[in-house]
N, CA, C and O atoms as a Tinker XYZ file with bonds, in Angstrom:
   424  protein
     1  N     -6.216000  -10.568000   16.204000    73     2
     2  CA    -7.148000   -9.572000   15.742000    64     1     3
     3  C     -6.696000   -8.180000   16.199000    63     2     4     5
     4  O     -7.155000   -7.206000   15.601000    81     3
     5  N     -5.830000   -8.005000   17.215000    73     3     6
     6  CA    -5.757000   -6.965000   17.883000    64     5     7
     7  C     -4.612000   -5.870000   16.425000    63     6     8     9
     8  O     -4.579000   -4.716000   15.997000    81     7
     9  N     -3.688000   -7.534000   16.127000    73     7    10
    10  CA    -2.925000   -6.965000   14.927000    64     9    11
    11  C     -3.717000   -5.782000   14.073000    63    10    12    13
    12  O     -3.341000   -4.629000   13.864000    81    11
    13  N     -5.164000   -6.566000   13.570000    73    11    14
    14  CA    -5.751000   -5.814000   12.617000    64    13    15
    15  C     -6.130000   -4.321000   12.988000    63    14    16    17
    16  O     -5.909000   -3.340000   12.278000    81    15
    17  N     -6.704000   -4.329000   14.154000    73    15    18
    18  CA    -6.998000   -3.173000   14.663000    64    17    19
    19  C     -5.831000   -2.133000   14.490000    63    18    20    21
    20  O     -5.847000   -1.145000   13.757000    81    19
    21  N     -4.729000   -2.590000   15.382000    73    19    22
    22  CA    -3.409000   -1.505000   15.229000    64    21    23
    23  C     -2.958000   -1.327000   13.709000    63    22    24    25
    24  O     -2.935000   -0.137000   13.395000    81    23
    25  N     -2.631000   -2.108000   12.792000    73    23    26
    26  CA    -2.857000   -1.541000   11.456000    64    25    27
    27  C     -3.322000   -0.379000   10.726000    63    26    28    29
    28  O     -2.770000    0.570000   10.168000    81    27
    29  N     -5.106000   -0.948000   11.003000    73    27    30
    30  CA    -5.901000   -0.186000   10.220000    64    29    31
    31  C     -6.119000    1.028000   10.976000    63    30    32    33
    32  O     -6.565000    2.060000   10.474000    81    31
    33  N     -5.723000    0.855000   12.476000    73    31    34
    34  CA    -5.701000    2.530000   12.583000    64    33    35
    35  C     -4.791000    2.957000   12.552000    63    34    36    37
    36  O     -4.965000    4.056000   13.078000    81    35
    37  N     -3.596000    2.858000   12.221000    73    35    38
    38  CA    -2.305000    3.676000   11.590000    64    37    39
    39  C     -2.682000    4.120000   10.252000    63    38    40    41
    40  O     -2.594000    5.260000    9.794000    81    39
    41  N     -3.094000    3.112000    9.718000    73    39    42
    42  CA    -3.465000    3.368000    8.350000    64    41    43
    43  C     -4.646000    4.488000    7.960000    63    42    44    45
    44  O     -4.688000    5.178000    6.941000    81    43
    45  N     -5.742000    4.458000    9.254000    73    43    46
    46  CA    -6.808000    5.664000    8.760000    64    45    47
    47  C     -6.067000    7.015000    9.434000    63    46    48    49
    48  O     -6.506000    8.121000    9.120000    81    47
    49  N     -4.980000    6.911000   10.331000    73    47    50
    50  CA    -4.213000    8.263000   11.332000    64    49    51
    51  C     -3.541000    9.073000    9.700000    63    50    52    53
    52  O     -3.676000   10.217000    9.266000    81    51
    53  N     -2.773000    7.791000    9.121000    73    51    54
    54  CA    -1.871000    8.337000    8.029000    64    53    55
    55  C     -2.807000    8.714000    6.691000    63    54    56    57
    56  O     -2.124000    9.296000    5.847000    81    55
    57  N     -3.981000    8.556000    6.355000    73    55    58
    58  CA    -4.960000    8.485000    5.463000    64    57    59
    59  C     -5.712000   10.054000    5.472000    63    58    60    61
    60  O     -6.054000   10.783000    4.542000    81    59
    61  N     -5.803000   10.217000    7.021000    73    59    62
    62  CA    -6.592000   11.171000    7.668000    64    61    63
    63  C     -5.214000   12.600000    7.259000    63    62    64    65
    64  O     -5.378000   13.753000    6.862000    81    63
    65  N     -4.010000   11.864000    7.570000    73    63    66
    66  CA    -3.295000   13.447000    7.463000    64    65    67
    67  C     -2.728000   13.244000    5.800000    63    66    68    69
    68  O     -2.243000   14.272000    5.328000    81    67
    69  N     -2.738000   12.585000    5.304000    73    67    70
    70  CA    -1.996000   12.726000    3.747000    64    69    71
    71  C     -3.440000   13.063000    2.761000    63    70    72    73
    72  O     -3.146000   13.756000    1.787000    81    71
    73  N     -5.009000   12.679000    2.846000    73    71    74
    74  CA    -5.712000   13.278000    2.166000    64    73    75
    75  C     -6.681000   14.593000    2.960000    63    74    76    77
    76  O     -7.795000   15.000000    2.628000    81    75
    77  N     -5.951000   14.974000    3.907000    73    75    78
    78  CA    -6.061000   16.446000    4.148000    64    77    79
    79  C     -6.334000   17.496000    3.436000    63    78    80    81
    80  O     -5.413000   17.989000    2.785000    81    79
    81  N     -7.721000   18.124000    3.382000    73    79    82
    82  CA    -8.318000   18.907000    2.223000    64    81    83
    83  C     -8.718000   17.947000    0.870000    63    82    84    85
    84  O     -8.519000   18.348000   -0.276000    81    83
    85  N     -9.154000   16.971000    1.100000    73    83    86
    86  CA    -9.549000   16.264000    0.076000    64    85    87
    87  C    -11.588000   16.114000    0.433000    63    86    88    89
    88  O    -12.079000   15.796000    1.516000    81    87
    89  N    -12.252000   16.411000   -0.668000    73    87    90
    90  CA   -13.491000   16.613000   -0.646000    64    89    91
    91  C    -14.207000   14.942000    0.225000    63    90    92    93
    92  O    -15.116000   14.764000    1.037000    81    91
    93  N    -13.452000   14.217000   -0.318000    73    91    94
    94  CA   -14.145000   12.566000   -0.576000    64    93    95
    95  C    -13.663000   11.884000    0.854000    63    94    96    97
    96  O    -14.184000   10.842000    1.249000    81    95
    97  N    -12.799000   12.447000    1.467000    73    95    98
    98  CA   -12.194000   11.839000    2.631000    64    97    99
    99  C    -12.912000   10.883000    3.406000    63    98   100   101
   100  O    -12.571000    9.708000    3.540000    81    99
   101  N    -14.371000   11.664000    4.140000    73    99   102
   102  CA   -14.991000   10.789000    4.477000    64   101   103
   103  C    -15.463000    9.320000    3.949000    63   102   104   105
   104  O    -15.609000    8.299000    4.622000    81   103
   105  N    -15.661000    9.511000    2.541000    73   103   106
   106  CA   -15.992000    8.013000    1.775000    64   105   107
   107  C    -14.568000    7.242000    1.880000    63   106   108   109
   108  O    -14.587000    6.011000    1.849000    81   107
   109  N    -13.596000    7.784000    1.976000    73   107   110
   110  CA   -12.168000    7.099000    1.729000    64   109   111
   111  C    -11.806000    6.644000    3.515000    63   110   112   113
   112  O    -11.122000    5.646000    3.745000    81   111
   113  N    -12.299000    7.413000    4.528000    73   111   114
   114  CA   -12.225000    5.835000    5.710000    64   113   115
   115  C    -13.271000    5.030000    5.691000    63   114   116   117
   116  O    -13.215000    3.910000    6.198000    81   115
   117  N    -14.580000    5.603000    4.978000    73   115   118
   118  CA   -15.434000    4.327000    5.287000    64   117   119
   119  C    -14.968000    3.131000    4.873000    63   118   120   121
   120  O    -14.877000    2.034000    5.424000    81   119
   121  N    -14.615000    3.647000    3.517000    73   119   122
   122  CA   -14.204000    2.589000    3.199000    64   121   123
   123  C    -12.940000    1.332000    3.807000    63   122   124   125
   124  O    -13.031000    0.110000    3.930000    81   123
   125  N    -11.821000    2.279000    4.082000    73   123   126
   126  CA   -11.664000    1.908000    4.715000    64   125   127
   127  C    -11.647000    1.013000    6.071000    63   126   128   129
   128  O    -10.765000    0.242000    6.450000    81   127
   129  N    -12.819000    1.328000    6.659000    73   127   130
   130  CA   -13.406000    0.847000    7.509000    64   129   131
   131  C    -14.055000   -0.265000    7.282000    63   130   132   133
   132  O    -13.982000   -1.210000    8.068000    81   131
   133  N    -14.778000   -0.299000    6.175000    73   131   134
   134  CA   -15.373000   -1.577000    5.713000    64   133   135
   135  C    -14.303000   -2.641000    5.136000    63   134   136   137
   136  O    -14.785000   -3.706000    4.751000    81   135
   137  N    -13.312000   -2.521000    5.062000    73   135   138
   138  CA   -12.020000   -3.084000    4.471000    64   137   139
   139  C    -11.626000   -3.909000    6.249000    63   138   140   141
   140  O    -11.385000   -5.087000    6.512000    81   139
   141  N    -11.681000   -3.104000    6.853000    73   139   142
   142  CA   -11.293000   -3.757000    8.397000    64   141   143
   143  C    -12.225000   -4.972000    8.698000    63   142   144   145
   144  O    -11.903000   -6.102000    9.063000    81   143
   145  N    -13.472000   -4.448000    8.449000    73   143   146
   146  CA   -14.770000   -5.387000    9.087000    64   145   147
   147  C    -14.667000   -6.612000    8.198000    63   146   148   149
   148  O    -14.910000   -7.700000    8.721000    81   147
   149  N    -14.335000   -6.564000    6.916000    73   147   150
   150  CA   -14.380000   -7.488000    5.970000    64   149   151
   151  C    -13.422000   -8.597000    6.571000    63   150   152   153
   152  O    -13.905000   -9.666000    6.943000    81   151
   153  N    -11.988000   -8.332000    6.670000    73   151   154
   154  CA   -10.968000   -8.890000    7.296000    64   153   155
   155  C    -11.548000   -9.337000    8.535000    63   154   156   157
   156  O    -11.762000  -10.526000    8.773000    81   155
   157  N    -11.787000   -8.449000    9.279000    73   155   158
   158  CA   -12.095000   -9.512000   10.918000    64   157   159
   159  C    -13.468000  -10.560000   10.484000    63   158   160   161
   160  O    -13.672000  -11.696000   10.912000    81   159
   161  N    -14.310000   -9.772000    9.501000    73   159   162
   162  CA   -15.064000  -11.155000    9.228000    64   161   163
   163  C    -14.844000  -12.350000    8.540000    63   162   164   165
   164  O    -15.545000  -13.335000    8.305000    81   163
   165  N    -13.340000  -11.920000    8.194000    73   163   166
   166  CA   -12.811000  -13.505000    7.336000    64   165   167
   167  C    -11.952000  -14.283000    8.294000    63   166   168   169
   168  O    -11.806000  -15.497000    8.148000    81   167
   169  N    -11.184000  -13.386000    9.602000    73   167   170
   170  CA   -10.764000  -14.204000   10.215000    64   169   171
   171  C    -11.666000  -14.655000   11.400000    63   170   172   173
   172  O    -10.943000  -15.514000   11.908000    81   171
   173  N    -12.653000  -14.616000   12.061000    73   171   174
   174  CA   -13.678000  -15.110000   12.833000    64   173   175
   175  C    -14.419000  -15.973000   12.124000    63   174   176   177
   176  O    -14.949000  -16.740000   12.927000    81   175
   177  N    -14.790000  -16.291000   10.776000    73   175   178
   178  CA   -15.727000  -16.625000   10.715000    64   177   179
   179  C    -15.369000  -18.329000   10.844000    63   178   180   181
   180  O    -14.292000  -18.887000   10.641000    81   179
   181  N    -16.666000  -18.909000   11.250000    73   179   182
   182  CA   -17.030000  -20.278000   11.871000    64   181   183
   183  C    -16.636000  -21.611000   10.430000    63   182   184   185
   184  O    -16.005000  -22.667000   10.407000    81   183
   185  N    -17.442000  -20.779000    9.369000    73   183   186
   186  CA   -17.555000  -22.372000    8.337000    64   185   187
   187  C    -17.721000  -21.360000    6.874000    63   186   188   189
   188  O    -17.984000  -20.174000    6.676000    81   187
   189  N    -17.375000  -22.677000    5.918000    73   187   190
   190  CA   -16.840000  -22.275000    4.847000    64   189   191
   191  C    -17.724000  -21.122000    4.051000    63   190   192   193
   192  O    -17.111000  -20.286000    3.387000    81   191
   193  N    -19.148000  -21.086000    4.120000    73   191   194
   194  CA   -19.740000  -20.124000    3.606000    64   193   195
   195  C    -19.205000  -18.824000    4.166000    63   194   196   197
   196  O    -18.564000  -18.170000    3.344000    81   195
   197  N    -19.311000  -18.342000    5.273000    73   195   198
   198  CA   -18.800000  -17.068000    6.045000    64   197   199
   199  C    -17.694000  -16.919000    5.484000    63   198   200   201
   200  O    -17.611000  -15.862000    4.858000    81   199
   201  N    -16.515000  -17.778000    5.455000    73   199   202
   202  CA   -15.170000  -17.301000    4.618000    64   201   203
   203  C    -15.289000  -16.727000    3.516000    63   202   204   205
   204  O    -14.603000  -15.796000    3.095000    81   203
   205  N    -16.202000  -17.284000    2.981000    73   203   206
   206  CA   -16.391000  -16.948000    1.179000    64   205   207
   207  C    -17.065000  -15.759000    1.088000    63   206   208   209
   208  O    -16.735000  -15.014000    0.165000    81   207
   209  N    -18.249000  -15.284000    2.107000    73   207   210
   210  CA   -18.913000  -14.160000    2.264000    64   209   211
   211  C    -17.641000  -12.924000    2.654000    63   210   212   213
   212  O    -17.450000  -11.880000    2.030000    81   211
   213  N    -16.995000  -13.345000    3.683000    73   211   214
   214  CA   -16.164000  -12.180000    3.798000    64   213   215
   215  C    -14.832000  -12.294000    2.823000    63   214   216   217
   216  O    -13.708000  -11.827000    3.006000    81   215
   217  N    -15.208000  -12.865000    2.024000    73   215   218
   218  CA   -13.361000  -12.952000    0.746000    64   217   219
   219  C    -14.195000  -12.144000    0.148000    63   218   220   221
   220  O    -13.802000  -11.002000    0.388000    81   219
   221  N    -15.311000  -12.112000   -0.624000    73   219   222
   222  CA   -16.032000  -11.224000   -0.978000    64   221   223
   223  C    -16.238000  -10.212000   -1.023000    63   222   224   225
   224  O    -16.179000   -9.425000   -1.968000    81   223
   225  N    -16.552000  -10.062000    0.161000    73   223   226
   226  CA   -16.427000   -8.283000    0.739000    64   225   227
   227  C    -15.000000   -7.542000    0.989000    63   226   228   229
   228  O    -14.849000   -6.321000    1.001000    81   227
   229  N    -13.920000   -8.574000    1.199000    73   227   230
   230  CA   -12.738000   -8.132000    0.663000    64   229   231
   231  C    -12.205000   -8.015000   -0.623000    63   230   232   233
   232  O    -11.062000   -7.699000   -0.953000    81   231
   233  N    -13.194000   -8.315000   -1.325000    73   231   234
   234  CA   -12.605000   -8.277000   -2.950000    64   233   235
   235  C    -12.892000   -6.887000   -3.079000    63   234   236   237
   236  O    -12.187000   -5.944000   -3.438000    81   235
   237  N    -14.547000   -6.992000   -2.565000    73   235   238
   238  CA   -15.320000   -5.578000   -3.168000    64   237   239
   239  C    -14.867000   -4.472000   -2.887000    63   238   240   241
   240  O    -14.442000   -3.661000   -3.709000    81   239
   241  N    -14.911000   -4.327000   -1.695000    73   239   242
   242  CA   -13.627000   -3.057000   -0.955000    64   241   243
   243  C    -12.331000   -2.954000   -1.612000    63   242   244   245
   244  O    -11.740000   -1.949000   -2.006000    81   243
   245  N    -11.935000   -4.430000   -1.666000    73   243   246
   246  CA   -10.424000   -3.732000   -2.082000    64   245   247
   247  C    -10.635000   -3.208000   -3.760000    63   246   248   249
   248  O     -9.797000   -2.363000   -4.074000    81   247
   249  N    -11.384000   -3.492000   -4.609000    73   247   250
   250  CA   -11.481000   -2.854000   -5.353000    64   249   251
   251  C    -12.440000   -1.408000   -6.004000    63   250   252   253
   252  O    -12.455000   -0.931000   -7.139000    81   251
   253  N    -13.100000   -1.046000   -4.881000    73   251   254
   254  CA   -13.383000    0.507000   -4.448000    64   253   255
   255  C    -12.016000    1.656000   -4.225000    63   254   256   257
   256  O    -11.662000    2.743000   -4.680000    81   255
   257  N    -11.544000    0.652000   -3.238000    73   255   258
   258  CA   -10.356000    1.755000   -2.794000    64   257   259
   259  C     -9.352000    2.058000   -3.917000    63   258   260   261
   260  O     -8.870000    3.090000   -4.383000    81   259
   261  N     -9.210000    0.533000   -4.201000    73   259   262
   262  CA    -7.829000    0.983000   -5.915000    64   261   263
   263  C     -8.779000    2.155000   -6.984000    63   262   264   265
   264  O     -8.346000    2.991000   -7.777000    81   263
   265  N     -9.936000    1.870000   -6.684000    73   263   266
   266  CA   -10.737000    3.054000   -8.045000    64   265   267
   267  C    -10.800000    4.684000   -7.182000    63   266   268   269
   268  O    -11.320000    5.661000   -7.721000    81   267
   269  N    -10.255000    4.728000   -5.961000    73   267   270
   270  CA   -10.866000    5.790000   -5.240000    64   269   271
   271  C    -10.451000    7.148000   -6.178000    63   270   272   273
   272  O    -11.147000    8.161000   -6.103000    81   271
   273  N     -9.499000    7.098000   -6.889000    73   271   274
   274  CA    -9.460000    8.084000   -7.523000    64   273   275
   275  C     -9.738000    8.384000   -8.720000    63   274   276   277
   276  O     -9.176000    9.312000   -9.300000    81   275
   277  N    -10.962000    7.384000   -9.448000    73   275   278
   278  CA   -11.089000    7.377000  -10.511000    64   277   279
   279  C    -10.705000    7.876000  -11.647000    63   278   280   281
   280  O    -11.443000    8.507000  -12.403000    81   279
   281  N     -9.446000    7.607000  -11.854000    73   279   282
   282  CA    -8.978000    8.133000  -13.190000    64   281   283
   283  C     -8.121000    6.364000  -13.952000    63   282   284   285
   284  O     -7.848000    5.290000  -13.415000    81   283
   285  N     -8.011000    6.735000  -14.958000    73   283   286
   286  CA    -7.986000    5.380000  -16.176000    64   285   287
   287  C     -6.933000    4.497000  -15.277000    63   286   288   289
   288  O     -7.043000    3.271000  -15.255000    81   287
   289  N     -5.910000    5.173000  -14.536000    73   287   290
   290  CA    -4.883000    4.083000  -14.227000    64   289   291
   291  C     -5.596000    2.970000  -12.903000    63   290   292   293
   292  O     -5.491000    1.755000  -12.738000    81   291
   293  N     -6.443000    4.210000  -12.000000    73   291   294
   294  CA    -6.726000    3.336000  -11.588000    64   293   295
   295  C     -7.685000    2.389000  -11.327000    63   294   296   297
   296  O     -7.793000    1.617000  -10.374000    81   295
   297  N     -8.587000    2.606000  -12.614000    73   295   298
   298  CA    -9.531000    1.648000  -12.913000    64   297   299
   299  C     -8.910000    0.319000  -13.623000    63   298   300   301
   300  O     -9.502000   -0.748000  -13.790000    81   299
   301  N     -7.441000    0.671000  -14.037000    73   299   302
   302  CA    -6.639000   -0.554000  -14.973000    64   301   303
   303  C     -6.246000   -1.534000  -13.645000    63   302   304   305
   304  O     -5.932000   -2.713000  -13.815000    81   303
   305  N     -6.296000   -0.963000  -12.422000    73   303   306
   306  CA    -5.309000   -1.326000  -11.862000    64   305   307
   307  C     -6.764000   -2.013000  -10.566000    63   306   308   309
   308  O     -6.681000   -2.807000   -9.629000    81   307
   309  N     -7.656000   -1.424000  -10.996000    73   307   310
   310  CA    -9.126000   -2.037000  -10.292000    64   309   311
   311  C     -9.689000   -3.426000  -11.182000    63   310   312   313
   312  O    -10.572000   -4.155000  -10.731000    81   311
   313  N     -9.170000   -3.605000  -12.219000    73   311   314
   314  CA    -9.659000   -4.478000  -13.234000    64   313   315
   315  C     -8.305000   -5.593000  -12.829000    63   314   316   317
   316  O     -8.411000   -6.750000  -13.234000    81   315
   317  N     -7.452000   -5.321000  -12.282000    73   315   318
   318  CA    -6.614000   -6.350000  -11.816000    64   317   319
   319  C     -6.360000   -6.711000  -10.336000    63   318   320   321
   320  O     -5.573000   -7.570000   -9.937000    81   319
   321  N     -7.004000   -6.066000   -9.729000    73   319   322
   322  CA    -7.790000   -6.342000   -7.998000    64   321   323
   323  C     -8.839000   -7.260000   -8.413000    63   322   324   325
   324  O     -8.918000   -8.463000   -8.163000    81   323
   325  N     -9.446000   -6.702000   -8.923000    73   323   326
   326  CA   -10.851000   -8.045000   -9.446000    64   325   327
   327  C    -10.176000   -9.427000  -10.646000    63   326   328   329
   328  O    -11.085000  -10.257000  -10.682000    81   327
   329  N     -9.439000   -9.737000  -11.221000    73   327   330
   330  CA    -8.833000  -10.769000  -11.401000    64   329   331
   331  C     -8.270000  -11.129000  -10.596000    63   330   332   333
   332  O     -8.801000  -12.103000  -10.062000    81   331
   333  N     -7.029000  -10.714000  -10.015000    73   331   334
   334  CA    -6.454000  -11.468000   -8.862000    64   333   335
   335  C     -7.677000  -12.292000   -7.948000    63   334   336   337
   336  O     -7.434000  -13.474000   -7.704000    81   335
   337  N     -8.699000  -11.841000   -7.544000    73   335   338
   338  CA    -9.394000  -11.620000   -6.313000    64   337   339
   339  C     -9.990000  -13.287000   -7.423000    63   338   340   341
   340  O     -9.845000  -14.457000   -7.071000    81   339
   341  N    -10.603000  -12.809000   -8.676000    73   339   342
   342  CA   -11.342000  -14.535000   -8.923000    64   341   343
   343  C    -10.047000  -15.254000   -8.773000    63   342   344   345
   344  O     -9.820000  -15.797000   -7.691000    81   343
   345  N     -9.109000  -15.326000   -9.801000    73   343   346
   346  CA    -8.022000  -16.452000   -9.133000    64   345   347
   347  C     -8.121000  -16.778000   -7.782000    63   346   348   349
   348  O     -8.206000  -17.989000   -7.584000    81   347
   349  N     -8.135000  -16.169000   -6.933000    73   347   350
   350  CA    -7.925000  -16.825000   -5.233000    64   349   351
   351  C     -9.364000  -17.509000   -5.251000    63   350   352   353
   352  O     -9.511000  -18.301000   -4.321000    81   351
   353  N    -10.331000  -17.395000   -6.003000    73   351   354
   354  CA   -11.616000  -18.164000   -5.544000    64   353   355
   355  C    -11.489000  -18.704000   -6.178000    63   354   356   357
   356  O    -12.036000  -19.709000   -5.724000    81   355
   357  N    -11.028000  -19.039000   -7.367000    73   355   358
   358  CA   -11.143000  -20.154000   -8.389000    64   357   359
   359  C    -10.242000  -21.229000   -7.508000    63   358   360   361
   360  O    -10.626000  -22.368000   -7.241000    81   359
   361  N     -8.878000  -20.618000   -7.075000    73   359   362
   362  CA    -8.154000  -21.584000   -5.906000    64   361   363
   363  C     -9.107000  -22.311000   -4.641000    63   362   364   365
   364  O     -9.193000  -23.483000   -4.275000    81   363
   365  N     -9.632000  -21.314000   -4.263000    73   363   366
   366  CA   -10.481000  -21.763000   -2.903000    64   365   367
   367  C    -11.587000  -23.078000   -3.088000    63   366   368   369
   368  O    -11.781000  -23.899000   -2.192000    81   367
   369  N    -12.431000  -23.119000   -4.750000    73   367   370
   370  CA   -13.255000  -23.491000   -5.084000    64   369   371
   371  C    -12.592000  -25.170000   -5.360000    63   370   372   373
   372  O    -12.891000  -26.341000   -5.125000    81   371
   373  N    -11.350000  -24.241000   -6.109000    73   371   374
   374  CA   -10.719000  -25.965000   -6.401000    64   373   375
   375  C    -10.594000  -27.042000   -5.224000    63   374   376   377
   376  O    -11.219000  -28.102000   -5.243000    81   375
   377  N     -9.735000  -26.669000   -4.213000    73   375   378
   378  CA    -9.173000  -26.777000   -2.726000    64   377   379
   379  C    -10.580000  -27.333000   -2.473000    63   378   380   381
   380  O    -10.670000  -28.560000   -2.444000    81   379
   381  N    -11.521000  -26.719000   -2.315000    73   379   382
   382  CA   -13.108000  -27.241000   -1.903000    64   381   383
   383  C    -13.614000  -28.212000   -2.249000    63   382   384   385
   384  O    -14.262000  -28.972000   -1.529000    81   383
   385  N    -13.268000  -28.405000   -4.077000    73   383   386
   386  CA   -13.852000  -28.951000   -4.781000    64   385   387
   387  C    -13.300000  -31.215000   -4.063000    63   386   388   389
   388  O    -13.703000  -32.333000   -3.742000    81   387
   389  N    -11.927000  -30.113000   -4.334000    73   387   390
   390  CA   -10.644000  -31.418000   -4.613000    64   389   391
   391  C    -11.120000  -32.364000   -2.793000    63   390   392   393
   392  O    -11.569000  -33.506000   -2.699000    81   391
   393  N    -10.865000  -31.556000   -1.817000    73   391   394
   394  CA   -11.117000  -31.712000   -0.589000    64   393   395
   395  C    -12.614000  -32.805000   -0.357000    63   394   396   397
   396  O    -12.694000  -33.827000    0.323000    81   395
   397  N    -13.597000  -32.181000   -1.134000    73   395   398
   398  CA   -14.958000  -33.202000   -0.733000    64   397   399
   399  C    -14.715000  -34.176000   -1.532000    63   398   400   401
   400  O    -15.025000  -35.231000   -0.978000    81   399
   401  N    -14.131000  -34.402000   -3.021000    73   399   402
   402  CA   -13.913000  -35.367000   -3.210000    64   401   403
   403  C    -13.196000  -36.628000   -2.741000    63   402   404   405
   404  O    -13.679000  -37.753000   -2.864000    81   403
   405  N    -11.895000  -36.337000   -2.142000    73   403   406
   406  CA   -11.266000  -37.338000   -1.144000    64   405   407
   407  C    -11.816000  -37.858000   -0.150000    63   406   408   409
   408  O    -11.667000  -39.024000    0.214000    81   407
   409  N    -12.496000  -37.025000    0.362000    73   407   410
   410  CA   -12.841000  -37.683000    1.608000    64   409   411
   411  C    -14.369000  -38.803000    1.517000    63   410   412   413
   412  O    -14.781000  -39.554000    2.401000    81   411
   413  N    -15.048000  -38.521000   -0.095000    73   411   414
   414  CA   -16.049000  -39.555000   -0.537000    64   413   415
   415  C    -15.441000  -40.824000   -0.637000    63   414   416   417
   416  O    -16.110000  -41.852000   -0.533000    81   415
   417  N    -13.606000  -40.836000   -0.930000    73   415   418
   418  CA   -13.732000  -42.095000   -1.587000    64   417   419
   419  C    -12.445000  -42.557000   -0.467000    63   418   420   421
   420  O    -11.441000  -43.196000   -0.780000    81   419
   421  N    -12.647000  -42.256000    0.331000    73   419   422
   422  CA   -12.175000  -43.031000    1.435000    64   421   423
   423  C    -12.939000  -44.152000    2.217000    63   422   424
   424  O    -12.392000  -44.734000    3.154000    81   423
């Protein structure tokens, strides 16, 4: 976890000096920030609901931040953060699905 921490604060140090004079900045570490919490809540969490709650909140964030500049490319490119993001749950769901079934017919 400590990984995550050193990351994401390189990442808000370098964020903080490259959107320098930018109006929105503040919304752009929250977000940020909520992008961190999401992650440490997917790697702490206890049981399978909590995982799914925080894949979630990593979807949602990560596709705020790809729109942060709202213009067409990167709403094209927010519309493919949110596909990718169901594929990995459609994976997770399967894996879930496939998983309780085996272990009924043992």
């Amino acid at each position: 976890m400590g990984f995550v921490f050193i990351i994401s604060s390189l990442v808000i140090f370098y964020s903080d000096n490259y959107l320098f004079g930018d109006l929105n900045i503040f919304r752009f570490i929250l977000l940020v920030l909520m992008f961190v919490v999401s992650i440490i809540f997917l790697i702490i969490s206890p049981n399978l609901v909590s995982i799914l709650l925080g894949w979630d909140g990593l979807g949602l964030v990560s596709y705020l931040l790809v729109i942060y500049y709202q213009n067409v490319r990167s709403y094209g490119a927010g519309i493919l953060t949110v596909l990718s993001n169901r594929v990995g749950d459609g994976g997770t769901h399967f894996k879930l699905i496939h998983d309780t079934s085996r272990q009924r017919h043992k």
